[in-house]
C-alpha positions in Angstrom: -166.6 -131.8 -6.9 -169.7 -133.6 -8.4 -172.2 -131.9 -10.1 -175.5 -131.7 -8.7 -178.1 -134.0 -10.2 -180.4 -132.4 -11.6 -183.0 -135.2 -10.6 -185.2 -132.9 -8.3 -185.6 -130.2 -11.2 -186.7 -132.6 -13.5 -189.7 -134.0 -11.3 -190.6 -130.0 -10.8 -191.0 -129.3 -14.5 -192.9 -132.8 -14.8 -195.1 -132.7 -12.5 -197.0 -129.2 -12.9 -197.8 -130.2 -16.9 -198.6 -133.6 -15.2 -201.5 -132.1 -13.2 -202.2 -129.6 -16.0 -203.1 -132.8 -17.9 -205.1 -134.4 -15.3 -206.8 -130.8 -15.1 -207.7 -130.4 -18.3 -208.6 -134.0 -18.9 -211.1 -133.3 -16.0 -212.7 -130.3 -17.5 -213.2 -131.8 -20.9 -215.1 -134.9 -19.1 -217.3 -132.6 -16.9 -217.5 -130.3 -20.2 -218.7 -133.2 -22.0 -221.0 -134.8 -19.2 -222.7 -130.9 -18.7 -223.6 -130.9 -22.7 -224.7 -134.8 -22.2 -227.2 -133.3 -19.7 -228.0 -130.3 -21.5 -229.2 -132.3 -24.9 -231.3 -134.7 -22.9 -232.8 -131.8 -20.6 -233.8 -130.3 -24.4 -235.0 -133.7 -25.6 -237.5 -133.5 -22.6 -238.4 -130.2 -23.4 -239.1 -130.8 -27.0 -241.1 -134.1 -26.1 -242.9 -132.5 -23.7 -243.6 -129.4 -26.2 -245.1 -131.5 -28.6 -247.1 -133.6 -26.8 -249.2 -130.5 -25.3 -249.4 -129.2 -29.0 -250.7 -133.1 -30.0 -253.3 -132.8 -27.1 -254.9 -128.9 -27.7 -254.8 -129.2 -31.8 -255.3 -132.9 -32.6 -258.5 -135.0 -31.9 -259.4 -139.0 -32.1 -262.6 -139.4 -33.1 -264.5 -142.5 -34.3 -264.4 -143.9 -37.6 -265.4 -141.2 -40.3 -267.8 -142.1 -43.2 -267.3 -140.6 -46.9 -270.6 -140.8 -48.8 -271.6 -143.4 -47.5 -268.1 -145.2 -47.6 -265.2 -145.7 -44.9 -262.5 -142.6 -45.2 -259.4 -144.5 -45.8 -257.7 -141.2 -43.9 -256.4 -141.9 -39.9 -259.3 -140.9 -37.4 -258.1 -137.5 -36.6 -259.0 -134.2 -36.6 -256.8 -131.6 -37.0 -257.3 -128.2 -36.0 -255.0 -126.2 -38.3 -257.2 -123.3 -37.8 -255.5 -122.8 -34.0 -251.9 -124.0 -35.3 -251.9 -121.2 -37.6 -253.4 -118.9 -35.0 -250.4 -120.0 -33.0 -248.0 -120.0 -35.6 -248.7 -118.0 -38.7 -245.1 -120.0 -40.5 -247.5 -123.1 -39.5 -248.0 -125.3 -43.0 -249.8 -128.8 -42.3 -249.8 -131.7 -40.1 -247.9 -134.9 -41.1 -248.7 -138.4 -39.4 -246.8 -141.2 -40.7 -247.9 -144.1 -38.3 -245.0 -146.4 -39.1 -242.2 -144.2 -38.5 -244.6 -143.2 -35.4 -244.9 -139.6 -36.6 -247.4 -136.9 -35.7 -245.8 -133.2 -36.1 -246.8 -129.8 -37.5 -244.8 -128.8 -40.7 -243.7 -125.8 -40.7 -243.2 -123.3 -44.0 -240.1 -121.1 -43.6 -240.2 -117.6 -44.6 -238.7 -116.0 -47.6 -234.9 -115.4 -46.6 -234.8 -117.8 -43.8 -234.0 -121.0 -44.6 -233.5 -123.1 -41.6 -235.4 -121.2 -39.4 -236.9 -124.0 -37.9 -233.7 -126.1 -38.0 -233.6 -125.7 -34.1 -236.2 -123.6 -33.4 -239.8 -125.9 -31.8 -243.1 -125.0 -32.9 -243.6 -122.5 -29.9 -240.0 -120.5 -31.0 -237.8 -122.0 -28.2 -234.0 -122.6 -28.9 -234.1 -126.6 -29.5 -232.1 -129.1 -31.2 -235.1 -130.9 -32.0 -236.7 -128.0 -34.1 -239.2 -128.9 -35.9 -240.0 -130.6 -39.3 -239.9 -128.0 -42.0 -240.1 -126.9 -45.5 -237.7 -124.7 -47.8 -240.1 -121.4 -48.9 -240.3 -121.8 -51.9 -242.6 -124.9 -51.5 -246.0 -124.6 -52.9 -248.4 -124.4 -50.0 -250.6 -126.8 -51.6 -248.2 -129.6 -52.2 -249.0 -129.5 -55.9 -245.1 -129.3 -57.1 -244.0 -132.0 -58.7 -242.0 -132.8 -56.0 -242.0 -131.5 -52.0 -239.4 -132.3 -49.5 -240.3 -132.3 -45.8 -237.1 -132.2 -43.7 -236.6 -133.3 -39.9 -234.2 -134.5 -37.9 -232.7 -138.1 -37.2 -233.0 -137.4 -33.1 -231.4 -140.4 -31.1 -234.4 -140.6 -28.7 -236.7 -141.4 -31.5 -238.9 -138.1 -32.3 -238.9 -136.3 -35.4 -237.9 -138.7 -37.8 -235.4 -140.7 -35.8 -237.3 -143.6 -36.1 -236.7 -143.5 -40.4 -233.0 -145.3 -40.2 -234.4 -148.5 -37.9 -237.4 -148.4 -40.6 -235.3 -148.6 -43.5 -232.6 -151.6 -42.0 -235.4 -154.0 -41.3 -238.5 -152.9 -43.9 -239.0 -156.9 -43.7 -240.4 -156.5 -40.1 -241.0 -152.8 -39.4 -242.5 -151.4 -43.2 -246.1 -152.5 -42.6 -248.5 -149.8 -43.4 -247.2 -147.6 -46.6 -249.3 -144.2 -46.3 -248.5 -141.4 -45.0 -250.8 -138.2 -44.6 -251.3 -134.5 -44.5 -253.6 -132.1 -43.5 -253.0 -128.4 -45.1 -253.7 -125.4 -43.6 -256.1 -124.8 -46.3 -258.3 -127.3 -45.1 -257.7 -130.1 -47.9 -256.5 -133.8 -46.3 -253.8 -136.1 -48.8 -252.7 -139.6 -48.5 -249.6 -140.5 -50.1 -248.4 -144.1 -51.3 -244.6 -144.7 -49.9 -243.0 -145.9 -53.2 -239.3 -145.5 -52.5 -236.8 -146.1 -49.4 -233.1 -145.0 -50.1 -229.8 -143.1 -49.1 -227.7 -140.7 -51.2 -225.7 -137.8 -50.5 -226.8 -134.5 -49.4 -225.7 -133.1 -52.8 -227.9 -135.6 -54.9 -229.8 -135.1 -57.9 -232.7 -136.8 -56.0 -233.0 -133.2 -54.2 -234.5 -131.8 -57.6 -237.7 -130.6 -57.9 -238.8 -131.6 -62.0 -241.2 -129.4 -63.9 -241.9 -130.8 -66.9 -243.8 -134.1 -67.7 -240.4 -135.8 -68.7 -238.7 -134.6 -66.2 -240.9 -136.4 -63.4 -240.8 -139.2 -65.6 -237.1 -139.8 -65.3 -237.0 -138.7 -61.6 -240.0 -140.9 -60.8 -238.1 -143.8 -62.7 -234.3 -143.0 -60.8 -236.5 -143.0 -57.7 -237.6 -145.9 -58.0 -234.3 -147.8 -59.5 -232.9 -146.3 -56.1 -235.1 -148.1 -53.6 -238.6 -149.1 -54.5 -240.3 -150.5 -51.8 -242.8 -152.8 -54.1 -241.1 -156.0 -53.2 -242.4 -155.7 -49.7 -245.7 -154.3 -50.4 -246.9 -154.6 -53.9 -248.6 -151.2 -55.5 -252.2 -151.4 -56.2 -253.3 -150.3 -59.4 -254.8 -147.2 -58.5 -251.1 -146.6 -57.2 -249.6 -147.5 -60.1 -251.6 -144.9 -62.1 -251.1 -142.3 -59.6 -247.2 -142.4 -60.7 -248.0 -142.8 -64.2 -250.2 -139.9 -64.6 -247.7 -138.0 -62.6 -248.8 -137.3 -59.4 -247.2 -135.1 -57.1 -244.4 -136.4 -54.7 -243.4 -135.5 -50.5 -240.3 -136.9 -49.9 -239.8 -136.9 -46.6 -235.1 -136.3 -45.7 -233.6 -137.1 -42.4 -229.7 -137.5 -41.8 -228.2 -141.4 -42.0 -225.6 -142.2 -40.0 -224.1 -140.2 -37.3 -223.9 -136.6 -36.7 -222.1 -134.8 -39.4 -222.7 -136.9 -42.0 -224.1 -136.0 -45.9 -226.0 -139.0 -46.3 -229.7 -138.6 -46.3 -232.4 -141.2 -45.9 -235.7 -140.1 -48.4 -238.7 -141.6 -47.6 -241.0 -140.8 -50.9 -245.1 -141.1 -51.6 -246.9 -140.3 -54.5 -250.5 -138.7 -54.0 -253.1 -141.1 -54.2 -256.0 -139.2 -52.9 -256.9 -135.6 -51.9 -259.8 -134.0 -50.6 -261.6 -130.9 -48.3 -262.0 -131.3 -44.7 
């Protein structure tokens, strides 16, 4: 007698992982399309966010007048008084016009670093977060060297418009300053002297504290990426580095998610006063 095939047992073992496949290749792709939606939704959100907080605590107004002189600072007033009312971790407010910028900095508590990694303005649960610095920055921005960290976000904000910046300087690096305005009531302009990217783990993320120790950072800095071949430092710039002004260095993530390299973005103080 022949033995039964064994044909029809074979398709019944093969065709329930079969559909398990298809099942779980469908999950994964509605898994993956629900996330999809959920970071754009908080994109929105975080957009949306900050654009109220730009219109109740930020102010055009018409060309200021120092002493009888134009204020070489952006025509905006900044109420930091009602951030910090708002927000008692609030810090400053940054405006970088070229990397289209305009974003409270936050100061994290002692014992939370990262608070604010994904955490807005307002305390909602956001990947955006908000830009931030570690606590043991000095309030004042009088260290030697500050870093101001934000996001590379794909739709632009934060500082996702640093990496497209940095690839084409020749067309996009136009106007060099950057401000602040403290919560203390005191307005700074910084010079951006250096563009480059280094690892996560770089000596570039030391903050020096003696005189020759911001010398050889300042000079490393600038062997790294200065940005004087596209706009040539004036001489007042040039002795703001040499008599050791202090430095913001502004860190975002290069490259795609995951990865340790960091863009800096790094001024030297050129001018400070009250407001």
């Amino acid at each position: 007698m022949e033995p039964e095939s064994d044909g029809p047992v074979q398709k019944r073992r093969i065709r329930p992982v079969f559909l398990l496949l298809i099942l779980l290749f469908v999950f994964g792709f509605l898994f993956a399309a629900i996330q999809l939606v959920r970071i754009f939704l908080e994109y929105g959100s975080a957009d949306t966010e900050y654009d109220i907080i730009r219109n109740d605590y930020t102010q055009e107004v018409s060309g200021n007048d120092v002493s009888g002189e134009t204020d070489p600072f952006p025509d905006l007033n900044i109420d930091v008084d009602g951030l910090l009312a708002q927000n008692p971790d609030f810090l400053c407010w940054l405006y970088y016009e070229d990397m289209d910028v305009s974003y409270p900095v936050m100061l994290e508590p002692e014992g939370e670093y990262n608070k604010y990694l994904h955490m807005t303005f307002e305390g909602e649960s956001n990947y955006a977060g908000t830009l931030f610095v570690p606590p043991e920055t000095d309030p004042d921005f009088l260290d030697l060297n500050s870093f101001i960290y934000g996001h590379n976000m794909h739709n632009g904000s934060m500082f996702g418009t640093f990496n497209d910046v940095y690839n084409n300087m020749a067309e996009q690096f136009v106007n060099p300053y950057f401000y602040i305005w403290t919560r203390n009531h005191e307005k700074i302009m910084y010079r951006v002297v250096a563009m480059y990217v280094v690892d996560k783990d770089s000596m570039q993320y030391a903050v020096p504290h003696t005189d020759g120790g911001y010398d050889t950072y300042l000079e490393q800095m600038l062997s790294l990426g200065s940005v004087e071949s596209v706009i040539p430092f004036t001489e007042d710039e040039q002795t703001a580095m040499s008599e050791r002004n202090p430095i913001v260095s502004l860190s975002t993530c290069y490259g795609p998610s995951g990865t340790s390299r960091r863009l800096l973005v790094q001024g030297v103080e050129v001018l400070r006063m009250p407001f």
